[in-house]
C-alpha positions as CSV (number, residue, x, y, z in Angstrom):
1,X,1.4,17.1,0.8
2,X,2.2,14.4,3.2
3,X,4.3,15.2,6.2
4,X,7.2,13.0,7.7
5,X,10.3,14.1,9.0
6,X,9.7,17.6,8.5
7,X,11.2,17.5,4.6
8,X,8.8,17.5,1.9
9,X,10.1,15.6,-1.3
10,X,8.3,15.9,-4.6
11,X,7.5,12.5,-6.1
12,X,7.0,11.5,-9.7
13,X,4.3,9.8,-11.2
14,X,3.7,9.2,-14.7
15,X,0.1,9.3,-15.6
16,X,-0.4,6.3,-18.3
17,X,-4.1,5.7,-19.9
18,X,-6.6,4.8,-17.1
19,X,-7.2,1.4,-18.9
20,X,-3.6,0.6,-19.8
21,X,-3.1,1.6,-15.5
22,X,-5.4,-0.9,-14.8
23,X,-4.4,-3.8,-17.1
24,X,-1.1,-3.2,-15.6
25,X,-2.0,-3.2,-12.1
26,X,-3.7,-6.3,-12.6
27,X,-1.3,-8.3,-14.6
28,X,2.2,-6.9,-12.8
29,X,0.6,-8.6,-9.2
30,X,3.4,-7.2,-7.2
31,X,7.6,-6.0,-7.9
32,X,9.8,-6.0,-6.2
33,X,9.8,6.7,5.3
34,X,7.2,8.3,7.6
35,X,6.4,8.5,10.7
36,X,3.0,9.8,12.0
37,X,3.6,13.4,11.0
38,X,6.3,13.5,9.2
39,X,6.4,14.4,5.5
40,X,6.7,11.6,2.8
41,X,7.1,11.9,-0.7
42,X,4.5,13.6,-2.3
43,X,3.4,11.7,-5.8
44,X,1.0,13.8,-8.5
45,X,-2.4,12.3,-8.3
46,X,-2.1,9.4,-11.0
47,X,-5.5,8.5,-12.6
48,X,-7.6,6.4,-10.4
49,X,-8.5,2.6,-11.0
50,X,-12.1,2.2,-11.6
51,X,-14.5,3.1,-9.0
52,X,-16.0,1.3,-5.9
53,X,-17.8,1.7,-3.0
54,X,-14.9,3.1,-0.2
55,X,-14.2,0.5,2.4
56,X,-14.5,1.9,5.9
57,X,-12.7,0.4,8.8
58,X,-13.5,1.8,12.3
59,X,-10.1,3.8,13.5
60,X,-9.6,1.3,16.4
61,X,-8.4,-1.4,13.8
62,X,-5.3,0.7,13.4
63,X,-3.2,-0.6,15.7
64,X,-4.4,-4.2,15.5
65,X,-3.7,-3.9,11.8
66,X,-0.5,-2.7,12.3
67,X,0.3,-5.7,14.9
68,X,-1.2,-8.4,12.3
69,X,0.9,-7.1,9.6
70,X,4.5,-7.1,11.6
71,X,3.2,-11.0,12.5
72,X,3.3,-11.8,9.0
73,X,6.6,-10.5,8.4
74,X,9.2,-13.7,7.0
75,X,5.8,-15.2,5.6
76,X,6.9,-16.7,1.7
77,X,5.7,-14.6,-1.7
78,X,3.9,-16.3,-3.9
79,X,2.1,-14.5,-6.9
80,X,-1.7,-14.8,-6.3
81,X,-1.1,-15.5,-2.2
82,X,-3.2,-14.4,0.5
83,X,-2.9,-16.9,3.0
84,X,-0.2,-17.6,5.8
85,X,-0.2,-21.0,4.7
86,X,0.0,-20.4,0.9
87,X,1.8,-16.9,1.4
88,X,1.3,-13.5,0.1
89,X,1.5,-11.1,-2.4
90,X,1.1,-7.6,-1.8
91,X,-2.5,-7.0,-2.1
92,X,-2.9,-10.2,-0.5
93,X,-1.7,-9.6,2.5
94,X,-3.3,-6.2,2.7
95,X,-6.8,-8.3,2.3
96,X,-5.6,-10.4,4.6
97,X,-4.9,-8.9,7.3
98,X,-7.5,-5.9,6.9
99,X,-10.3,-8.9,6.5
100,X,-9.4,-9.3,10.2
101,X,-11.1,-6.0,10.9
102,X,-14.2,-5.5,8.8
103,X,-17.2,-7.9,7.8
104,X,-17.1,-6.1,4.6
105,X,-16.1,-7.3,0.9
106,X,-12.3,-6.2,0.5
107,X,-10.5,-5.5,-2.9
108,X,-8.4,-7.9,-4.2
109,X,-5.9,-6.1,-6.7
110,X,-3.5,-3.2,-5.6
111,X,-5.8,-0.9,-8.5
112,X,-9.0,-2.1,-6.5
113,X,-7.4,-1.0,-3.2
114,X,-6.2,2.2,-4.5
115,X,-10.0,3.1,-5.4
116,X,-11.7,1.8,-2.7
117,X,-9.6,4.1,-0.3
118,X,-9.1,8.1,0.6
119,X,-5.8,10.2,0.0
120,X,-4.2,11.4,2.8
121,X,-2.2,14.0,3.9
122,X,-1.0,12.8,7.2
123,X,0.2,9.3,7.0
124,X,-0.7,7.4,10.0
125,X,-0.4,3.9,11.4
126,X,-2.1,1.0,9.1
127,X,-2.2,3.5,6.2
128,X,-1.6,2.1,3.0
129,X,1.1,3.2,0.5
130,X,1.1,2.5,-3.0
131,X,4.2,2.5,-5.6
132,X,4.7,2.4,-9.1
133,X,7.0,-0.7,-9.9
134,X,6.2,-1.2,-12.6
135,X,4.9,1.3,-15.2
136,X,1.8,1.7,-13.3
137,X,0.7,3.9,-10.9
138,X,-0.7,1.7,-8.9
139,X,1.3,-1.7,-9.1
140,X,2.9,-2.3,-5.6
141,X,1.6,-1.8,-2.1
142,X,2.5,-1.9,1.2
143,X,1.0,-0.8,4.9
144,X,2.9,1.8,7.0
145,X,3.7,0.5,10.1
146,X,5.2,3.7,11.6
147,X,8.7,5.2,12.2
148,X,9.0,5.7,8.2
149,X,8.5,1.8,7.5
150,X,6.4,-0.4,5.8
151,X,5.1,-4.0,5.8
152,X,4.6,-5.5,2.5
153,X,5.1,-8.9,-0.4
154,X,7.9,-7.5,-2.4
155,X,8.2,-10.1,-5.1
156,X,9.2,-13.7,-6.1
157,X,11.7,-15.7,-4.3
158,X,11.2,-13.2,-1.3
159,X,9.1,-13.0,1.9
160,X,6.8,-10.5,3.7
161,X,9.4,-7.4,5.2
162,X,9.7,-4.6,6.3
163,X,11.2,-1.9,4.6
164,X,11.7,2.2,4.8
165,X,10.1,4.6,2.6
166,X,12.8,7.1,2.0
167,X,14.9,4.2,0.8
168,X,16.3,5.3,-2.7
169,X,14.1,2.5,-4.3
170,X,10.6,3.4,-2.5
171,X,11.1,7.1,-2.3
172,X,11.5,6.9,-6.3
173,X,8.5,4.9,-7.0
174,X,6.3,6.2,-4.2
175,X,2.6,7.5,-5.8
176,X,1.0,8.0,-2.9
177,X,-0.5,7.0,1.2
178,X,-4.7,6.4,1.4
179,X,-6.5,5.3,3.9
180,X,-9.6,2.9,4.3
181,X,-9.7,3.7,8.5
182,X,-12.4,6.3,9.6
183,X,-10.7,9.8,10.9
């Protein structure tokens, strides 16, 4: 279980086909509260996304990650985005600002993400957390930025913010935190 705030909060995720997951994932785009070792919402494994290599991100990223992300923060959503300039949607600014990091080829789609990274049980700065906003597990995503927030798109007519994870709407849809940094 993940640890934040020393509660531990049982999390419920509904475990659709794996190819009804996916199309969702991909079509839904994105909808619209740890700290390092506290306890977070703990989600039952949902089926995974099809399979990819794991993208690897040396741990000294973390905290430039975490300082790109809260730069973007008031950048426009827009379905598709993952640009400054053009704005973002969830995944999108994940690519974005994790591209900063790594030479390697980055997932585009909050599924992709979800299978090209590891589960973890100690959320931790630059962290990604996934949601289910929308009848899929993996459908929403966001990157923890520490003191039980999150930077993320959350959905039309919006802009990049950050939000908490024990807010009634997150803590609800929360599936689970992974991690594409070395430990």
């Amino acid at each position: 279980m993940l640890q934040v705030s020393g509660s531990v909060r049982e999390g419920a995720a509904g475990a659709p086909g794996l190819l009804l997951a996916c199309a969702l994932a991909l079509l839904a785009g994105c909808a619209g509260a740890p700290r390092q070792g506290m306890s977070v919402p703990q989600a039952s494994a949902p089926p995974m996304p099809a399979t990819r290599a794991p993208v690897r991100i040396d741990a000294a990223e973390r905290e430039a990650t975490v300082a790109r992300a809260m730069l973007l923060v008031n950048t426009p959503y827009r379905h598709g985005g993952n640009t400054p300039e053009g704005g973002f949607d969830c995944s999108g600014l994940v690519s974005y600002v994790l591209a900063q990091g790594t030479l390697e080829r980055l997932p585009r789609s909050t599924a992709q993400w979800a299978a090209a990274s590891t589960p973890v049980a100690d959320l931790q700065r630059g962290d990604l957390v996934f949601f289910n906003t929308s009848g899929a597990p993996y459908s929403h995503m966001g990157i923890y930025v520490g003191d039980g927030q999150f930077v993320h798109a959350p959905s039309s007519g919006g802009t990049v913010r950050k939000d908490r994870l024990a807010s009634r709407y997150f803590a609800q849809r929360f599936t689970g935190a992974r991690s594409v940094f070395e430990r």
